[in-house]
VEXSE-450302 format. One record per residue: z negated, y, x of N, C-alpha, C in turn; residue in one letter; chain. Coordinates in steps of 0.001 Angstrom, whole numbers. Last residue first. Layout:
REM VEXSE-450302
[[Z; Y; X]; [Z; Y; X]; [Z; Y; X]; A; A],
...
REM end
This chain:
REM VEXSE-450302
[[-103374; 93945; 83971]; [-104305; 94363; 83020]; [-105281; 94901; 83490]; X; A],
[[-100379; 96136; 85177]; [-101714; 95177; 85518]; [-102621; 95448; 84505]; X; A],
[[-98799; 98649; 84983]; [-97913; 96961; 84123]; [-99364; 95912; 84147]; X; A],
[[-98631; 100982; 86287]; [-99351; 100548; 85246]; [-99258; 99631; 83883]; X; A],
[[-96905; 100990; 88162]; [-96266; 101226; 87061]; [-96991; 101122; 85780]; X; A],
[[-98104; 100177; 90187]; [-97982; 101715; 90355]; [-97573; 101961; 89018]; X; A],
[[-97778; 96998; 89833]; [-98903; 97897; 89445]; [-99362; 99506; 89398]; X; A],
[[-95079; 96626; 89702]; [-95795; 96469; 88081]; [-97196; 97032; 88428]; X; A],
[[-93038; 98447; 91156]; [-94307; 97986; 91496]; [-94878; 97496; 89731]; X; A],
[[-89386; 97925; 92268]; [-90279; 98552; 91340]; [-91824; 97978; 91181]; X; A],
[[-87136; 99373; 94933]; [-88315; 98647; 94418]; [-89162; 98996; 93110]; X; A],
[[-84017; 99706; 95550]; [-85511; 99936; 96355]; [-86315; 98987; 95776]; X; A],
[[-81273; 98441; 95773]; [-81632; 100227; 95105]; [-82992; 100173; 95249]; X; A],
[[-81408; 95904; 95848]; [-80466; 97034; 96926]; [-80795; 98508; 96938]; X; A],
[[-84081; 95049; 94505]; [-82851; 94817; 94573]; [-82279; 96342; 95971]; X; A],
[[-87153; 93790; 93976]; [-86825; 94441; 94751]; [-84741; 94499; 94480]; X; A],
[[-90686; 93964; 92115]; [-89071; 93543; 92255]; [-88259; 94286; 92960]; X; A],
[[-93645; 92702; 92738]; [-92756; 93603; 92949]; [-91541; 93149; 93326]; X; A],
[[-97229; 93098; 91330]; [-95546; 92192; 91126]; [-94602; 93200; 91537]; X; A],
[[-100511; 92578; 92747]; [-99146; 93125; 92302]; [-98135; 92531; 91933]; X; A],
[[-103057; 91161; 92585]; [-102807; 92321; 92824]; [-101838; 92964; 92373]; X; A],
[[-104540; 88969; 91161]; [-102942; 89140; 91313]; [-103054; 90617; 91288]; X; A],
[[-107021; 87231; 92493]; [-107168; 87615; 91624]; [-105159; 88480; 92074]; X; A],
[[-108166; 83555; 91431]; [-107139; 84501; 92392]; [-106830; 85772; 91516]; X; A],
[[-109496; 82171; 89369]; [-110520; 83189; 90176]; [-109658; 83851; 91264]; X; A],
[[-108315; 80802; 87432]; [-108322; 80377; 88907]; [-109350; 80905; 89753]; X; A],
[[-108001; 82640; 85557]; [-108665; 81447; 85240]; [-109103; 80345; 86754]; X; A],
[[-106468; 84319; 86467]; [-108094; 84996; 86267]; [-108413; 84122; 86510]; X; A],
[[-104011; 83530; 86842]; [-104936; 83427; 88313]; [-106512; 83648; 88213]; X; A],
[[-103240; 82882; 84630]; [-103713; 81731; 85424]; [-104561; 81960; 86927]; X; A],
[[-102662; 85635; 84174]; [-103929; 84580; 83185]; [-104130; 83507; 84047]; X; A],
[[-100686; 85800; 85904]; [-101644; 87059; 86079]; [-102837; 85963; 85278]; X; A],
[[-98671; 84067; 84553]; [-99947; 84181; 85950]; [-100870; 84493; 85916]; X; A],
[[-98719; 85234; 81937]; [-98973; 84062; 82628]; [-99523; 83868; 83660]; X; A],
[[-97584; 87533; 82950]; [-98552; 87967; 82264]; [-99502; 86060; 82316]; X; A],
[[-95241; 87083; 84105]; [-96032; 87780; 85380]; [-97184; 87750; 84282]; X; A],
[[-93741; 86476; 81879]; [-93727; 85325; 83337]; [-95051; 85765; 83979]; X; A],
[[-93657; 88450; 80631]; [-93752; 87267; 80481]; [-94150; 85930; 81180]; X; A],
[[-92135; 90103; 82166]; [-93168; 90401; 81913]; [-93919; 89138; 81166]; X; A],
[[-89463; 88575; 82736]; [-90400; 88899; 83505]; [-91351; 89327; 83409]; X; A],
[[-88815; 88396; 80136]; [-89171; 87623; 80840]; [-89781; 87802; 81687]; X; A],
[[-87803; 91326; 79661]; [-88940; 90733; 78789]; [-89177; 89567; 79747]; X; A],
[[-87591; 92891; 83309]; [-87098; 92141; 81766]; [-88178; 91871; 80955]; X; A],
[[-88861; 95808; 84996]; [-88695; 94618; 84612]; [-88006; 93763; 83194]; X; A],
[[-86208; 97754; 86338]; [-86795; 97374; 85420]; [-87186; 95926; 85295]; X; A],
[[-83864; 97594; 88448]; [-85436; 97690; 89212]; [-86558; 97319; 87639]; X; A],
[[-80744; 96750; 89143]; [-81473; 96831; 88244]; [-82767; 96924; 88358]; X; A],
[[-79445; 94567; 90570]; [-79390; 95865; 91132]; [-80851; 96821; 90557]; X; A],
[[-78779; 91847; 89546]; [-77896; 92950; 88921]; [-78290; 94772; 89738]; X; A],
[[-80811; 90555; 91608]; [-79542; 90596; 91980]; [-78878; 91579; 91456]; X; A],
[[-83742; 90708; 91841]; [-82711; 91092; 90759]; [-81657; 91408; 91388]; X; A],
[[-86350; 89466; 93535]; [-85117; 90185; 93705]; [-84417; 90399; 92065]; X; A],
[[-89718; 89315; 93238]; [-89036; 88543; 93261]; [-87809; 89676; 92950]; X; A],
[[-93316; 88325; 94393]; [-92266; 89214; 94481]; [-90796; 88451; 94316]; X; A],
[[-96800; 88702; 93965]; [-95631; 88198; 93636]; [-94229; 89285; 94325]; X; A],
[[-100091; 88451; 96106]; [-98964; 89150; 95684]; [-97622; 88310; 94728]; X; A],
[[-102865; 87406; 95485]; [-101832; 86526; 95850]; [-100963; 88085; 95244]; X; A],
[[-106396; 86166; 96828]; [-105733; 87144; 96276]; [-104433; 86544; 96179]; X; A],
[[-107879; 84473; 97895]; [-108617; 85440; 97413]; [-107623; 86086; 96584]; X; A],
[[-106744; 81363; 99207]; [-106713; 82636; 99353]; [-107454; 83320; 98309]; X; A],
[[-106584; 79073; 100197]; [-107557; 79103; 100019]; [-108100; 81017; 99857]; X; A],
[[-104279; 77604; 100737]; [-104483; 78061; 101757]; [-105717; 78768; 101313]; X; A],
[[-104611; 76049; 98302]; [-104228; 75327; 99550]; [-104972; 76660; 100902]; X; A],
[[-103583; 78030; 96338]; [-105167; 77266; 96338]; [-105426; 76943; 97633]; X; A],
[[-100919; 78403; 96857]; [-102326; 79369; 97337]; [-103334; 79454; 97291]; X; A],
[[-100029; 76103; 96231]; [-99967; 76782; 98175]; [-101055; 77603; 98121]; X; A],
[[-100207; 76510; 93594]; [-99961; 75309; 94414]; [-100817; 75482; 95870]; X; A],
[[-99097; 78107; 91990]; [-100538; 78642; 92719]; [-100950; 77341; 93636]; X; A],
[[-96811; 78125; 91424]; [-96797; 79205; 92083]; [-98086; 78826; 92821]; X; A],
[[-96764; 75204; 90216]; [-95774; 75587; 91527]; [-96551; 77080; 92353]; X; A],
[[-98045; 76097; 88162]; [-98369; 75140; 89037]; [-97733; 75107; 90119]; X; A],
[[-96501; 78270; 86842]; [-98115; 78439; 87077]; [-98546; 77240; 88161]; X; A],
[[-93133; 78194; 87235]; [-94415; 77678; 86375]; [-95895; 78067; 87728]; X; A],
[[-90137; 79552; 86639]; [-91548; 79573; 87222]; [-92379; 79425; 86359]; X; A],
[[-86691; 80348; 87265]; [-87685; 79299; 86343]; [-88956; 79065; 87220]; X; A],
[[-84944; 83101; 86929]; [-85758; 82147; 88285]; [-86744; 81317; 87523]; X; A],
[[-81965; 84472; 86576]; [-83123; 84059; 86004]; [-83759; 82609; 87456]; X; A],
[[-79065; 85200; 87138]; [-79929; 85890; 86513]; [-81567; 85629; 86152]; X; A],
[[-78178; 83347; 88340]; [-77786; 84744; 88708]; [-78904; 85417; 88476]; X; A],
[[-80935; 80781; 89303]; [-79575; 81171; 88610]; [-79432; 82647; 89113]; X; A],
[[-83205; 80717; 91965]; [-82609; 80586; 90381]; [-81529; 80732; 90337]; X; A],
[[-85762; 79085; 93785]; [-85002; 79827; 93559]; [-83629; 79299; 92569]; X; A],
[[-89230; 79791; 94079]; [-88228; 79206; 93474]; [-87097; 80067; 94221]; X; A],
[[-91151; 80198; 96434]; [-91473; 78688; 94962]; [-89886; 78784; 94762]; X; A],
[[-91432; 81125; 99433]; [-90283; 81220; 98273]; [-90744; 80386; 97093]; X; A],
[[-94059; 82640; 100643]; [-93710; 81140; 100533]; [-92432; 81702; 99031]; X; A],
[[-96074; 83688; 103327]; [-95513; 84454; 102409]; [-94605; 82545; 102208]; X; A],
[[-99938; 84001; 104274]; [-98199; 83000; 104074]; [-97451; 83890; 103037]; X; A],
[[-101829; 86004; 104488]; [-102287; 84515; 104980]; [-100524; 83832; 105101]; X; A],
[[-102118; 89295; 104910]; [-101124; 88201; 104413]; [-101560; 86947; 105335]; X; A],
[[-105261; 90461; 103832]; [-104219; 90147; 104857]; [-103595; 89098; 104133]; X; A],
[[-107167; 90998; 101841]; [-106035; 91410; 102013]; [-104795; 91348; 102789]; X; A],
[[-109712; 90359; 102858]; [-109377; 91111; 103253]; [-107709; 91813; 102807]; X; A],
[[-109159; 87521; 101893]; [-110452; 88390; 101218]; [-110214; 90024; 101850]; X; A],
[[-105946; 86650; 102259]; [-107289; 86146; 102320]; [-108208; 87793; 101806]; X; A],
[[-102909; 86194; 100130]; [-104023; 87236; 100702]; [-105309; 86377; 100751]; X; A],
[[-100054; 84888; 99699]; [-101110; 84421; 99647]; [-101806; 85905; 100299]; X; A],
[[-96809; 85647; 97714]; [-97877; 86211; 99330]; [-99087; 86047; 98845]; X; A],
[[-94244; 84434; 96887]; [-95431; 84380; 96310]; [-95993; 84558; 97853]; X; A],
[[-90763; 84715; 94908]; [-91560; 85024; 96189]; [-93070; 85649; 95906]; X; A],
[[-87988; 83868; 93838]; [-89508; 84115; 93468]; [-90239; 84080; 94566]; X; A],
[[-84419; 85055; 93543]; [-85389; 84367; 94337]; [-87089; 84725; 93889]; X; A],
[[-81376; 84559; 92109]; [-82151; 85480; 91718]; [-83860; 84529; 93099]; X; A],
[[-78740; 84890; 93749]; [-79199; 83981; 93293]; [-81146; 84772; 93300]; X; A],
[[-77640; 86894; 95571]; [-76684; 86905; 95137]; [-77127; 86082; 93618]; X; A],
[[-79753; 89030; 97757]; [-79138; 88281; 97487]; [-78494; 87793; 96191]; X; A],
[[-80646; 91388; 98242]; [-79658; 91723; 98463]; [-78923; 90398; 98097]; X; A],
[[-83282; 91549; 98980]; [-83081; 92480; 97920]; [-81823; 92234; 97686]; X; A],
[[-85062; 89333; 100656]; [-83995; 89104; 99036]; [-83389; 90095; 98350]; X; A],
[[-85516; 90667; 102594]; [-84216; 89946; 103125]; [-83793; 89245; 101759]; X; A],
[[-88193; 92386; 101856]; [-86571; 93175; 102172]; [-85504; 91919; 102240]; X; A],
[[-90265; 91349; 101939]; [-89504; 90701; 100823]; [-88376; 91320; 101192]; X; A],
[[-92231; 92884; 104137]; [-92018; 91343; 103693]; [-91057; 90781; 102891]; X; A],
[[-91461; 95136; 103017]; [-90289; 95108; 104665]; [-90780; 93445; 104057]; X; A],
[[-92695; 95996; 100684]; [-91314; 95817; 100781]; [-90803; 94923; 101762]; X; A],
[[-95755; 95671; 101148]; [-94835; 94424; 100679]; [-93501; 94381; 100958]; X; A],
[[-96062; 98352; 101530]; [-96432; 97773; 102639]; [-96151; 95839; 102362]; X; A],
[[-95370; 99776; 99043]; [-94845; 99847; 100251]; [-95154; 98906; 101400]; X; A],
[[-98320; 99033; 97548]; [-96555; 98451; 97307]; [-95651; 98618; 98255]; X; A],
[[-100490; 98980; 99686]; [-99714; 99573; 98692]; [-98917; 98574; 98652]; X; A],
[[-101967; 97739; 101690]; [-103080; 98638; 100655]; [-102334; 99012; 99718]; X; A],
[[-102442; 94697; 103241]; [-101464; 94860; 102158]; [-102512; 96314; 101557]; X; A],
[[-101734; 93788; 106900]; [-102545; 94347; 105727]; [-101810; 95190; 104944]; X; A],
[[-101147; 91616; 109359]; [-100410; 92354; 108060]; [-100887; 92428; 106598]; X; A],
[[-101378; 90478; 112120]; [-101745; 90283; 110721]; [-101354; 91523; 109912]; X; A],
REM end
């Protein structure tokens, strides 16, 4: 089992999108402890863009009945900043999970050049 206390300890889970070509959304269920319950792809996008809705994402992670839920998703251009969209996207959730009672620990984008944490980055409300 595979306990989540940093952003580092997500990378090696998501390492096999940093590198791909088609932008990918990647959603890690956490039970109450923080352990990874499933790691699950929802989408996957264009070069540049990954179309995500609130119902898709939290789908599985009602299901598995989790406490918590990481995000994570690649940027092909290399690029570690988040976009307006992406903050956009992740601020949505982040509302759907209050409203859910999941609560969204982190968002982390990964490309060839490492990683960027929306919560080390003080991006979390």
């Amino acid at each position: 089992t595979v306990k989540i206390t940093v952003a580092e300890d997500i990378v090696p889970l998501v390492a096999d999108i940093a590198g791909r070509q088609q932008e990918y959304f990647i959603c890690i269920s956490l039970n109450g402890a923080n352990e990874v319950i499933a790691k699950r792809i929802v989408t996957i996008g264009l070069l540049d863009q990954s179309p995500v809705h609130p119902r898709e994402v939290f789908a599985d992670v009602i299901a598995d009945r989790a406490a918590a839920v990481i995000f994570a998703h690649n940027h092909p251009s290399g690029d570690l900043q988040p976009s307006a969209a992406d903050r956009r996207v992740h601020e949505q959730l982040t509302e759907a999970g209050r409203i859910l009672g999941i609560n969204v620990l982190d968002h982390i984008i990964v490309s060839r050049k490492g990683h960027f944490s929306f919560r080390e980055n003080g991006l979390m409300r």
